[in-house]
C-alpha positions in Angstrom: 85.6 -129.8 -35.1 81.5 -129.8 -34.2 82.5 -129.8 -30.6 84.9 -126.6 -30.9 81.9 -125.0 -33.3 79.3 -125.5 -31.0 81.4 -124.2 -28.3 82.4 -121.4 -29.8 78.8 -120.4 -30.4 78.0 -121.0 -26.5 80.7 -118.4 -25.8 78.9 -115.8 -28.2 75.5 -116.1 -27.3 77.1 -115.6 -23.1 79.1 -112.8 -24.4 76.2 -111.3 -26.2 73.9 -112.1 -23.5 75.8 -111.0 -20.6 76.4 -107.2 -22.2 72.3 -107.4 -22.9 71.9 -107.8 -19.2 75.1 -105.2 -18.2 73.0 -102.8 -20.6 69.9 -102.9 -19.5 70.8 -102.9 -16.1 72.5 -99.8 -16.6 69.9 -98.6 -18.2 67.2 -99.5 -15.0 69.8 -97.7 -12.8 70.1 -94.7 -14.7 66.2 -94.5 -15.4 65.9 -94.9 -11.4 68.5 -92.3 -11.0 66.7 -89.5 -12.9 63.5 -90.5 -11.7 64.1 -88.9 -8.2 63.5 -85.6 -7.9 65.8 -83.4 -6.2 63.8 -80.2 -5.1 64.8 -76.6 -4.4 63.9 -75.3 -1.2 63.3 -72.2 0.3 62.9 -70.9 4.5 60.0 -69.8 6.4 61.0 -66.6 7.5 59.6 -64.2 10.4 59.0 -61.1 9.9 56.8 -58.0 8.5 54.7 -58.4 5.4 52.4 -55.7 4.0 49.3 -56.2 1.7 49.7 -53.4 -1.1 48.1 -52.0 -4.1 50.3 -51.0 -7.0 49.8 -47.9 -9.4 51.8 -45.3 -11.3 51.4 -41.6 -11.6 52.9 -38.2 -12.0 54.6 -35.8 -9.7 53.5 -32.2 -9.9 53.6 -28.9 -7.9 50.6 -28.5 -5.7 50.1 -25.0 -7.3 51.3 -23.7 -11.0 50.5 -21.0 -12.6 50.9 -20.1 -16.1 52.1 -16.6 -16.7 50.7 -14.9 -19.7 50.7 -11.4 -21.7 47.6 -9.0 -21.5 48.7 -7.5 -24.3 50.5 -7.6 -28.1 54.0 -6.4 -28.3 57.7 -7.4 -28.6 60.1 -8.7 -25.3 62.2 -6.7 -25.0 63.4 -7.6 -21.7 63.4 -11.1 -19.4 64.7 -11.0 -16.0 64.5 -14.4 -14.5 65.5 -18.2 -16.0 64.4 -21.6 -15.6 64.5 -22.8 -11.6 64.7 -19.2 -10.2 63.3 -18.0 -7.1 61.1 -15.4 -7.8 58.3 -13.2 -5.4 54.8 -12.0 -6.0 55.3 -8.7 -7.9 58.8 -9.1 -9.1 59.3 -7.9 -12.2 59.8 -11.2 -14.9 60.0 -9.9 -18.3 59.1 -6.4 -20.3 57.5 -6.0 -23.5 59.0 -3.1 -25.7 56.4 -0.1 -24.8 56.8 1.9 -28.2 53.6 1.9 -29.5 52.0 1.1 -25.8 53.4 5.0 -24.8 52.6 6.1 -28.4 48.8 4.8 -27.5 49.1 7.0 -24.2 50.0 10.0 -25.8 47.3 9.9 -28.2 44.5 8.6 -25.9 45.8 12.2 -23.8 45.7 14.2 -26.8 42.3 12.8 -27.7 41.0 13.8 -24.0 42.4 17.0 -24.1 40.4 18.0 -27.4 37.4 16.7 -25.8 37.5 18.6 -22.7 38.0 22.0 -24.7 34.7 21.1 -26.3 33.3 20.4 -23.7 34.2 24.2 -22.5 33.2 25.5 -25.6 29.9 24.0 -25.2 29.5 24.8 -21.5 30.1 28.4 -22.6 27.7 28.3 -25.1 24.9 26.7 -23.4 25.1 29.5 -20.6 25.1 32.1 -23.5 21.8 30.7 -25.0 19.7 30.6 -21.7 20.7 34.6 -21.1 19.6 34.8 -24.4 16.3 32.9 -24.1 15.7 34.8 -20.6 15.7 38.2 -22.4 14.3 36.7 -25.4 16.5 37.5 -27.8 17.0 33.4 -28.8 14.3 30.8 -29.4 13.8 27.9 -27.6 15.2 25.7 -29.9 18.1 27.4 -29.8 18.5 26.6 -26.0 17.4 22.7 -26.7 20.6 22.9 -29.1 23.1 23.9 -27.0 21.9 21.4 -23.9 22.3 18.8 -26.6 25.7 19.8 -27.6 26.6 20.4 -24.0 25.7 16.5 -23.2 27.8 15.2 -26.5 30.9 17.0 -25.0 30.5 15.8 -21.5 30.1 12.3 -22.8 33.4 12.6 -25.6 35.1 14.1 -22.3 34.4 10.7 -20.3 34.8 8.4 -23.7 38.3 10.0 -24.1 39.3 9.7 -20.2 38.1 5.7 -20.5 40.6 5.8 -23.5 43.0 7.1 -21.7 42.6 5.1 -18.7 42.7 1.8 -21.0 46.2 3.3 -22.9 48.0 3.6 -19.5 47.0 0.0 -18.1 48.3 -1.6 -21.5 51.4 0.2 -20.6 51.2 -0.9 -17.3 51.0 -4.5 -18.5 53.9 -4.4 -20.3 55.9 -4.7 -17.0 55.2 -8.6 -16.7 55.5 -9.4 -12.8 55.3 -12.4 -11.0 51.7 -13.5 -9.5 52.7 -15.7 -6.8 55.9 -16.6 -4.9 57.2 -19.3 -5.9 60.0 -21.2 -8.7 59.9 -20.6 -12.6 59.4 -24.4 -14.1 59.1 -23.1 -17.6 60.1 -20.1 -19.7 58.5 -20.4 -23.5 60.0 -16.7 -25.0 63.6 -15.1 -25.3 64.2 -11.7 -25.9 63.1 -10.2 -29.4 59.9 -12.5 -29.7 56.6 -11.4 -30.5 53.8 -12.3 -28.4 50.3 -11.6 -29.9 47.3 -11.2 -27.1 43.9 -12.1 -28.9 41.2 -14.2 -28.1 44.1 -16.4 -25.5 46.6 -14.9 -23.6 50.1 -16.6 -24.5 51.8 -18.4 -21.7 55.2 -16.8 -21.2 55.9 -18.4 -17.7 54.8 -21.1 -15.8 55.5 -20.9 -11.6 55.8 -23.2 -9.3 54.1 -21.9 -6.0 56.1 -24.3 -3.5 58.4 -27.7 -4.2 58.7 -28.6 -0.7 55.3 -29.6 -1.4 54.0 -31.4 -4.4 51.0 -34.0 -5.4 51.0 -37.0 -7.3 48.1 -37.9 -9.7 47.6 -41.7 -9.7 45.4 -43.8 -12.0 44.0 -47.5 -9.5 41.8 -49.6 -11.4 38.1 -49.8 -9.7 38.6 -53.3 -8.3 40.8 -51.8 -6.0 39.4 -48.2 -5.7 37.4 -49.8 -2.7 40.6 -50.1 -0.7 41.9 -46.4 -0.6 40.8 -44.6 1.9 41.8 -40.6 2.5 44.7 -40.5 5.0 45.8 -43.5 3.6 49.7 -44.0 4.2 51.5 -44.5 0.7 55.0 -44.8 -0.5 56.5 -44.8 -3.7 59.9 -45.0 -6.1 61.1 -43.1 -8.8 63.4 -43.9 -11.2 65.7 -41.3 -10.6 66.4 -42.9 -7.0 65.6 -46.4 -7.1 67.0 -47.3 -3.6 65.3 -44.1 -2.0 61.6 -44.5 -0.8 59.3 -41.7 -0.3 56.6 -41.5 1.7 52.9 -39.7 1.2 49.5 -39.2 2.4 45.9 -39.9 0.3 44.6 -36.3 0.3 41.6 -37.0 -2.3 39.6 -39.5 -4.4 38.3 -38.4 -7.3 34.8 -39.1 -8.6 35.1 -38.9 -12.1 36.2 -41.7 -14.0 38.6 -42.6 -16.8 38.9 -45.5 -19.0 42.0 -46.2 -20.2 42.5 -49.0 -22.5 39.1 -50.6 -21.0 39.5 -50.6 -17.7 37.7 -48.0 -15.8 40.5 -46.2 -13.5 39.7 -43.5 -10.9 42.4 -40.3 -10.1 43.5 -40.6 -6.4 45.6 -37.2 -5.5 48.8 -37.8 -3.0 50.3 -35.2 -1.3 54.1 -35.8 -0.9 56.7 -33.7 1.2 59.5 -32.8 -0.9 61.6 -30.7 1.4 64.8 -32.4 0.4 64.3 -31.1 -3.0 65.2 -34.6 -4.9 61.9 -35.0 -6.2 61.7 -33.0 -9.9 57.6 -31.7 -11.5 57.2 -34.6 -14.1 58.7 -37.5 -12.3 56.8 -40.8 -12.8 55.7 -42.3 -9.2 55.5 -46.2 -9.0 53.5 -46.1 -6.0 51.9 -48.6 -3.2 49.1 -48.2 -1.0 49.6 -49.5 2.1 46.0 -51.8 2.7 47.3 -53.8 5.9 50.3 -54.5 7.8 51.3 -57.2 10.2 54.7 -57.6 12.1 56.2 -60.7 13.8 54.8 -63.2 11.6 55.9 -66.4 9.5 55.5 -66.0 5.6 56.9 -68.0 2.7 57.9 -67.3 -0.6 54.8 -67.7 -2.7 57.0 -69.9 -4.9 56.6 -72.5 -2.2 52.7 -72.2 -2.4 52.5 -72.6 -6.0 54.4 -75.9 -6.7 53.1 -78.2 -8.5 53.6 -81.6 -7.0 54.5 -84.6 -9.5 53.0 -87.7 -10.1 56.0 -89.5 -7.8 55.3 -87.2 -5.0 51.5 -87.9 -4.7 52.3 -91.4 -4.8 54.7 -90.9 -1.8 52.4 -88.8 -0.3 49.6 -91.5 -1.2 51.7 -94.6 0.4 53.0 -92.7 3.9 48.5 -91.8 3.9 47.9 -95.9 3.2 50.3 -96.9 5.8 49.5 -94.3 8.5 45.8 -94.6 8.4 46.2 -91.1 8.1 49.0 -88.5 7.4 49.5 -86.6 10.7 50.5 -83.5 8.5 47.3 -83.1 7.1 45.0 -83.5 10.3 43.6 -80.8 11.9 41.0 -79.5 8.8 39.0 -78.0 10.7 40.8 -75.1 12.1 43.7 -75.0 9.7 42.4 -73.2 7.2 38.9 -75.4 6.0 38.7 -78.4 3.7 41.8 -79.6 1.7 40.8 -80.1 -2.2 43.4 -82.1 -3.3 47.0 -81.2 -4.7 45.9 -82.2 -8.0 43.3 -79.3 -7.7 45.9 -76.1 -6.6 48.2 -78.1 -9.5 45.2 -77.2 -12.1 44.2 -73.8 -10.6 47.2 -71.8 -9.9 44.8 -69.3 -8.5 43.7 -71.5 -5.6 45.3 -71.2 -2.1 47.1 -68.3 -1.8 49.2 -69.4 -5.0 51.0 -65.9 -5.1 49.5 -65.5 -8.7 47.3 -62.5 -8.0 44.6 -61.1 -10.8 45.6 -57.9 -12.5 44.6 -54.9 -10.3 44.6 -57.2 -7.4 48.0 -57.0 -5.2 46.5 -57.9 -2.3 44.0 -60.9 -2.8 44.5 -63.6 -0.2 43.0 -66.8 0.3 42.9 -68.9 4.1 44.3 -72.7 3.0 47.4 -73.9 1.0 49.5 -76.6 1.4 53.4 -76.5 2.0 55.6 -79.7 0.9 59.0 -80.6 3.3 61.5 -83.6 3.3 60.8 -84.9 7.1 63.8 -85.9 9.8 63.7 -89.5 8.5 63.8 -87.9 4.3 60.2 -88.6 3.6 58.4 -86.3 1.8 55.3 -84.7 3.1 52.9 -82.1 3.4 51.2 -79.7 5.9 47.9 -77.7 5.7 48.5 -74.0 6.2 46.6 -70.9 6.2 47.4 -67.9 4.6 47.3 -64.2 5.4 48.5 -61.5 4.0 50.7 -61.3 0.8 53.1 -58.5 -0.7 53.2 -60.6 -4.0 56.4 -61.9 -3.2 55.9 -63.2 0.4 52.5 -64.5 2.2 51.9 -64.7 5.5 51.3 -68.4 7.0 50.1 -69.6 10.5 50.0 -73.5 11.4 51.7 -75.0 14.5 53.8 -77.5 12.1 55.8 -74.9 10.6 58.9 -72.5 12.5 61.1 -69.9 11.3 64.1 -71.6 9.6 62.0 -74.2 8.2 63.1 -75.9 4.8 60.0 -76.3 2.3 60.0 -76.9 -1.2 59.4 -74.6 -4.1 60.7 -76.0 -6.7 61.6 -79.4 -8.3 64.5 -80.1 -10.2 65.0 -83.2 -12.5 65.4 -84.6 -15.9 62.0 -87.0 -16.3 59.6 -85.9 -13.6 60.2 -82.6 -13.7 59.4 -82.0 -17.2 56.1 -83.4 -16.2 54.8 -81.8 -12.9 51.2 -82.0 -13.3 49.6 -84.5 -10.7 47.9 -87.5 -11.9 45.8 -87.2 -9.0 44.9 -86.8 -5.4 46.3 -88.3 -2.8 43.7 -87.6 -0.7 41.1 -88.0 -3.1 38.6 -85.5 -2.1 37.2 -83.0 -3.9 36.1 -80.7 -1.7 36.7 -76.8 -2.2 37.9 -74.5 -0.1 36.4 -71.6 0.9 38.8 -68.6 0.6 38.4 -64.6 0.8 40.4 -61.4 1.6 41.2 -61.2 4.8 39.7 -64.1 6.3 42.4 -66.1 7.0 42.7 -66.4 10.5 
């Protein structure tokens, strides 16, 4: 019976033992499973890329005038509409003339009464002086008459002024069109009262010409330094987002504007609209062209802003220990300046030509980065690049280890070392920075 007891217990602690080892050595495999990293990649591409400054502003017609009344009254006519065609002179809109011809009539009546005194006193004058010639009237008498004389003359020329003044109040009761052009705006309707005092009211506002119109756009003063006049700029609007138009930098304003602390400056665009699909009021998201290069290789900037994991420096690390040095990363000199370590761009997003451009700052570039590859034999590794131009989206790279077509890595995706992407060091171990700047990449 001891014998069967103590074999029993031999066969439970091998049972027991044998699933301890089966478990863990599941659990050794499946840790090694998730700690390899399988990583996204994207293709060096050839191409155009364009370096551009972003900003917003409004469409407007190059020339609007507002159309206003000279004088008080009620419209009693309107004979154009929103979006007509109209011509310098055309008659737009009447205010009921009423009182205007009422104002006439008496400013005549007034005149006439003044000239007939002023006959009367013409007469009388020439009476007196006979008189004082033959003396049969003092001289008083003659001072008199001159005096009365001069008051009639001057009522006569008071009430033709009068006069004048009535019929050009009537005149401007015919509202007519001061420019050629297309009415944008009508503010009345037939049977309102418009009252001319200290401000004229603005009945109409005219376009002068649509097939030509300006945009008004706000760029912050970092980048104010970049726009030049004749500058080439295109731009959407939200009314056509797969259409882009096309303009020219006509000005650059002087005087500044802060808006919400940041000191903007007004650059004026000068657009050709003669397709007609652009409206007054249309909000312009707009990019000035800064430089331009065709034919060249450029990466997403995805690809220049990974962050390499701890496992990947340490592969990185052991192909540098066995090689003596890692072919990939030769070549410091003309590629772009010293290399500061992975750990360092993993710490500093900002640092070689990362993609992750300051505010107000489409354009900035920087001349070193590195891109990571799996090689022909599946080894990871790395090669030194220099950078170029960048659209935000793309940058331009040069190095004579990378081709169109190219696989590199921009991402990493995995369940333990991906959740933990920051480097625990350099590979390289230097700490060495490199000197970058707009537009001095190659």
């Amino acid at each position: 019976m001891e014998k069967n007891k103590v074999s029993r217990k031999i066969i439970v602690i091998s049972a027991v033992s044998l699933l301890i080892i089966a478990a863990v050595s599941y659990y050794l495999f499946a840790s090694g499973k998730n700690d390899k990293n399988t990583y996204r990649f994207v293709k060096v591409q050839k191409g155009s890329i364009e370096e551009l400054v972003s900003s917003t502003g409004v469409l407007n017609p190059v020339v609007t005038v507002q159309v206003g009344s000279q004088v008080s009254g009620t419209i009693s006519k309107i004979f154009t509409d929103f979006n007509h065609k109209v011509k310098k002179g055309d008659l737009i809109a009447l205010i009921d003339t009423t009182f205007l011809s009422a104002s006439v009539r008496d400013a005549q009546s007034s005149l006439d009464k003044s000239q007939a005194q002023f006959s009367q006193a013409q007469k009388d004058l020439d009476r007196v002086k006979v008189m004082v010639e033959k003396n049969l009237a003092a001289q008083t008498d003659l001072e008199t008459a001159q005096y009365n004389y001069a008051v009639a003359r001057a009522s006569v020329k008071s009430a033709q002024a009068s006069l004048d003044r009535a019929k050009i109040n009537l005149k401007y009761a015919k509202i007519t069109a001061p420019i050629s052009g297309t009415v944008i705006a009508r503010n009345v309707d037939v049977g309102q009262t418009v009252a001319a005092s200290l401000q004229a009211p603005t009945l109409f506002l005219i376009a002068n010409d649509l097939s030509r119109m300006q945009i008004i756009a706000n760029v912050d003063e970092s980048d104010i330094g970049q726009i030049k006049d004749g500058q080439n700029v295109t731009f959407t609007v939200q009314a056509y987002p797969d259409k882009t138009f096309e303009g020219l930098v006509q000005q650059i304003r002087l005087q500044p504007t802060t808006i919400q602390n940041v000191v903007n400056y007004s650059v004026v665009i000068n657009v050709n609209n003669d397709e007609g699909y652009l409206m007054p009021g249309m909000t312009a998201t707009i990019n000035f062209q800064i430089a331009h290069a065709d034919d060249v290789l450029k990466v997403p900037n995805a690809a220049l802003r990974l962050r390499p994991t701890a496992e990947m420096i340490a592969q990185i690390r052991s192909s540098y220990n066995q090689n003596g040095r890692n072919d990939s990363l030769s070549r410091t000199g003309n590629n772009g300046g010293n290399y500061a370590g992975q750990n360092s761009t993993a710490q500093n997003g900002s640092q070689y030509g990362n993609g992750q451009m300051p505010q107000g700052q489409n354009g900035q570039r920087h001349n070193g980065a590195m891109l990571w590859y799996v090689d022909a034999q599946g080894k990871l590794a790395a090669v030194r690049v220099r950078t170029g131009l960048t659209d935000g989206q793309f940058t331009e790279v040069k190095s004579d280890k990378i081709y169109d077509g190219m696989d590199v890595i921009s991402g990493i995706v995995s369940s333990a070392s991906a959740s933990s992407q920051t480097p625990q060091g350099s590979p390289f171990q230097q700490n060495r920075s490199m000197g970058g700047g707009r537009r001095g990449g190659f």
